[in-house]
N, C-alpha and C positions, 0 to 999 in steps of 0.2 A: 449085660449080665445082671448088673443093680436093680435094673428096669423090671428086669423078670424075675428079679427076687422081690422088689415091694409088691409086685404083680399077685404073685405065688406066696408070700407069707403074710400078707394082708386083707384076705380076701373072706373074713369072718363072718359068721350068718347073726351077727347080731344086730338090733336094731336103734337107731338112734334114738333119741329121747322127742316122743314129741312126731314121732314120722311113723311111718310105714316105710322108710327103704332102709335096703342093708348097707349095713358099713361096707362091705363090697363094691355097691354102686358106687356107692361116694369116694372112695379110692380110684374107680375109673374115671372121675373127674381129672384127675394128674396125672402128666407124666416126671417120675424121676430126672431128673438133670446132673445133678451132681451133690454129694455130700459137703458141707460146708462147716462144720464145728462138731465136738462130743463136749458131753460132760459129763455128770453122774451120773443122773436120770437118763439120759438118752441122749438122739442127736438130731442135728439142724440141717436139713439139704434145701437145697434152691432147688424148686419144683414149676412146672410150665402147666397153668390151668388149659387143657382140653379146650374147652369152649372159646376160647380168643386169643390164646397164645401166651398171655401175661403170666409173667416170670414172679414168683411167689414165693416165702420159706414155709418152710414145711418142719412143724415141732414134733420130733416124736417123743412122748414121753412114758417111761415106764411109772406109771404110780404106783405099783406092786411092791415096789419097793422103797416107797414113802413114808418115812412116820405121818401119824395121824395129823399132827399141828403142818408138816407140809403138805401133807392132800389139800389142805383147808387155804391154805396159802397161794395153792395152784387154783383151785376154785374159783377167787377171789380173783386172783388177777386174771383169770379167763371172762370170768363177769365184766369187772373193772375196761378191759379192752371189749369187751361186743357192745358199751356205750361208751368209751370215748370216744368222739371224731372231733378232731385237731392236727392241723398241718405238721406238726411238730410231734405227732407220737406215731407210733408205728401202725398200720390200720390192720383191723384184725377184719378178715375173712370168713374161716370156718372153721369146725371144731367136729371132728370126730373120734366116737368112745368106743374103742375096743374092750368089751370088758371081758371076753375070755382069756383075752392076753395080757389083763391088768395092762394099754394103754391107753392114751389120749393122744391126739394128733393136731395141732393148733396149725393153721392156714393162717400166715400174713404177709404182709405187703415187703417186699425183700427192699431193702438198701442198699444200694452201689457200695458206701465208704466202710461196710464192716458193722460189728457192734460199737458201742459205745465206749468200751476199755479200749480198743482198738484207736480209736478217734482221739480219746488223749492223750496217750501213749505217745501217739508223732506228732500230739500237738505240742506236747511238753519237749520232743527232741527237737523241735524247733525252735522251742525261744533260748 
């Protein structure tokens, strides 16, 4: 039912920045797997790229509802991640802008152990 809900409510005729295909296409890229965190802005699902199977997170974010100093924040670290590459930062994939829905969609490389709050949280109940 998930599956056919990001199916059916993501399937917008807008177009990315820089392309000629629609944000629709680019959402047939994935398939839904499972939802994995919420927060303010939106939520984080582990997603299975189409083309080879690889298991990925999937950022959905509402910027609709961002003040302007965080739009600019989110920008910034979406830049900041499409040039890192380092073994040690999360690799960022893709990005797609739904902009009749005010969101953004950030593609990265998912992590077995959780987020990082996560990671010390039972690092600290173990010492």
């Amino acid at each position: 039912a998930r599956a056919e809900s990001m199916k059916q409510k993501r399937r917008p005729e807008t177009t990315m920045p820089g392309s000629n295909q629609t944000s629709g296409v680019q959402f047939e890229k994935y398939e839904w797997v499972q939802e994995i965190g919420r927060g303010s802005f939106g939520s984080v699902s582990k997603v299975r790229r189409r083309q080879d199977g690889r298991i990925l997170v999937w950022k959905e974010l509402n910027y609709g509802k961002m003040s302007e100093k965080e739009k600019q924040m989110l920008v910034s670290e979406v830049n900041i991640l499409r040039e890192i590459n380092h073994p040690n930062v999360v690799r960022y994939y893709d990005r797609i802008i739904d902009r009749e829905h005010s969101k953004i969609f950030i593609v990265m490389e998912y992590c077995e152990g959780g987020d990082i709050s996560t990671m010390i949280r039972s690092t600290r109940k173990d010492q």
